[in-house]
C-alpha positions in Angstrom: -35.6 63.1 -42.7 -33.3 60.7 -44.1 -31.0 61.2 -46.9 -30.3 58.0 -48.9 -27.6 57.0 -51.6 -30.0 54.6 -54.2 -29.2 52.8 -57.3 -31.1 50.9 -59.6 -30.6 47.7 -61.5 -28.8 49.3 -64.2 -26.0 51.1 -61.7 -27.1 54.4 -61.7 -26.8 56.5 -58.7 -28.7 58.8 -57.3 -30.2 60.6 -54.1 -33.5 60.7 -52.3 -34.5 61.9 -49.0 -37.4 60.0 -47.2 -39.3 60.5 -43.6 -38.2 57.6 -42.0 -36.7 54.0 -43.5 -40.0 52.8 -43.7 -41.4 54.7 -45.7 -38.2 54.3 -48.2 -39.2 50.5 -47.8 -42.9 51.2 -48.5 -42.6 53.2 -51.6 -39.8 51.2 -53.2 -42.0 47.9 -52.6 -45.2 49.9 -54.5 -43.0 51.2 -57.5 -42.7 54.8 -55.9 -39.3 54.8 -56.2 -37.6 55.3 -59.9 -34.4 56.1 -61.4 -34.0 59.6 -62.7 -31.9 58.4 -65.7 -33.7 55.3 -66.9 -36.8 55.3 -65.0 -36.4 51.6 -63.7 -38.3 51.3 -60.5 -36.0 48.3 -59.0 -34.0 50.5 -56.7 -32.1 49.9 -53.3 -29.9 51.8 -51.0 -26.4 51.7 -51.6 -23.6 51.2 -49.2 -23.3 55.0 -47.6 -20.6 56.2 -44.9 -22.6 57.6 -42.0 -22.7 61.3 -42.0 -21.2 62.1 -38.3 -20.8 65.6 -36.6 -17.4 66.3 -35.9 -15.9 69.1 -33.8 -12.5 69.5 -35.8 -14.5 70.3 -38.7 -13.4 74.3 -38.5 -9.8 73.1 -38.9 -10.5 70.5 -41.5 -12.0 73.3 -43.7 -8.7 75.9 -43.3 -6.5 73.4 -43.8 -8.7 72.2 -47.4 -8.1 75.7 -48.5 -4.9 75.6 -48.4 -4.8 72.3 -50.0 -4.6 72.6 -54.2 -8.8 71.9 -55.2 -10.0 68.0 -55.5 -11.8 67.7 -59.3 -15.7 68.4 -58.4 -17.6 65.6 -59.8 -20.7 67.2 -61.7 -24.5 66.3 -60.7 -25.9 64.4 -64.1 -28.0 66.5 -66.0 -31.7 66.5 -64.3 -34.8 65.1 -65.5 -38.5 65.2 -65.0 -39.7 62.7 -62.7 -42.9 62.0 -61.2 -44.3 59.7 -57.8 -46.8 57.3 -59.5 -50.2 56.6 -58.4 -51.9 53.1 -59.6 -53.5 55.1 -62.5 -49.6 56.0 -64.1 -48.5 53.0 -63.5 -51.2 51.7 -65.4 -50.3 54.4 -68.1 -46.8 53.2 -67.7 -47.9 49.6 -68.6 -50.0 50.6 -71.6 -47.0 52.7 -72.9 -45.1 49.3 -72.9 -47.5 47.6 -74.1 -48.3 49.6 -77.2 -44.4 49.4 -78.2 -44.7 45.6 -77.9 -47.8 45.2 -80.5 -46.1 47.7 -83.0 -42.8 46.0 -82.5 -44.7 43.1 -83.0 -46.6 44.0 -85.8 -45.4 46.3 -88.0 -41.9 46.6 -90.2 -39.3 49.1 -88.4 -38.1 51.4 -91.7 -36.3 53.4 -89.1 -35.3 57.3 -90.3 -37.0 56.1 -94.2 -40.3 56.7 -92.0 -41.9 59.7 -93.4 -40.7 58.5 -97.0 -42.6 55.2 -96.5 -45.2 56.6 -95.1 -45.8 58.8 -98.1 -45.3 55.9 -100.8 -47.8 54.0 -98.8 -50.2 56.8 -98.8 -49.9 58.0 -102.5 -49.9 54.3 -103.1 -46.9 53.5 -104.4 -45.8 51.1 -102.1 -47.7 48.2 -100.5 -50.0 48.7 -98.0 -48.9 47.6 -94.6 -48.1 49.0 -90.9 -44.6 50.3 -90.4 -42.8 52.4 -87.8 -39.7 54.5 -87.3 -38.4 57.8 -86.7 -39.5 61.2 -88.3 -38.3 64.5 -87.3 -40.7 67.1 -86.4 -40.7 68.7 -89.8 -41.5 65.4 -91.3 -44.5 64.5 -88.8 -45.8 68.1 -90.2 -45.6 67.0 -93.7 -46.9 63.8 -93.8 -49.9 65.5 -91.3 -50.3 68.1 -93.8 -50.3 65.3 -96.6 -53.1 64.2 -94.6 -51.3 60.5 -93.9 -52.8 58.4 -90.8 -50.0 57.9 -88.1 -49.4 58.2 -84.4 -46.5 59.4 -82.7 -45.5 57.0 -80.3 -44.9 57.8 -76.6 -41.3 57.3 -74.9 -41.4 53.8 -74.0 -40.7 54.1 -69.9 -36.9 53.2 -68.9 -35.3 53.6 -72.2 -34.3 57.3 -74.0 -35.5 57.2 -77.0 
């Protein structure tokens, strides 16, 4: 197994361990390979020291103890990630594609959602596709007010 330092187009860093370099370069070439912070699948190893055995290493650690303690960088907070097949990437596609026909489409009202949406509904406002944000209290209301909407998925690479 090999141990590799990655990092994506948008800098992040991170670690992956793979069988052999090959197989690194045959999943990053099909999309296997994705950030864990923005999900972008154009990743490449980093520059890495090599990881070399050494036999002073018993006096190296005695003599770290005594030293005063180096700040410990912390590990970024984890996420869920997954290896896609062809059929999530094809979900991963549609996903982007749905954003880009509302973005396209409809008028962003941003966190007036749910008020907009109700206006619309009771008729008080014009008639017309919108998006935004709604917190999960208001996507209970307006369901429970019987309006028409569809939460949208997280668009792939982004946090929102």
């Amino acid at each position: 197994m090999i141990k590799y330092a990655l990092i994506c187009d948008a800098a992040h860093d991170f670690e992956s361990w793979f069988a052999t370099s090959a197989s690194f370069d045959e999943q990053a070439r099909r999309g296997f390979v994705s950030c864990p912070v923005c999900n972008s699948i154009r990743v490449e190893r980093a520059i890495m020291a090599p990881n070399v055995a050494r036999s002073d290493r018993g006096a190296r650690l005695v003599n770290r103890e005594a030293a005063p303690a180096e700040p410990v960088a912390t590990a970024p907070e984890t996420a869920p990630v997954a290896l896609m097949g062809e059929k999530e990437i094809a979900f991963r596609e549609m996903v982007a594609a749905l954003h880009a026909h509302v973005t396209a489409n409809a008028e962003h009202v941003g966190k007036r959602f749910a008020d907009e949406a109700l206006k619309i509904h009771h008729g008080e406002s014009d008639s017309r596709p919108i998006y935004g944000e709604a917190s999960r209290d208001d996507a209970r209301m307006l369901h429970e007010e019987g309006v028409d909407f569809l939460p949208l998925p997280r668009l792939p690479g982004t946090g929102n």
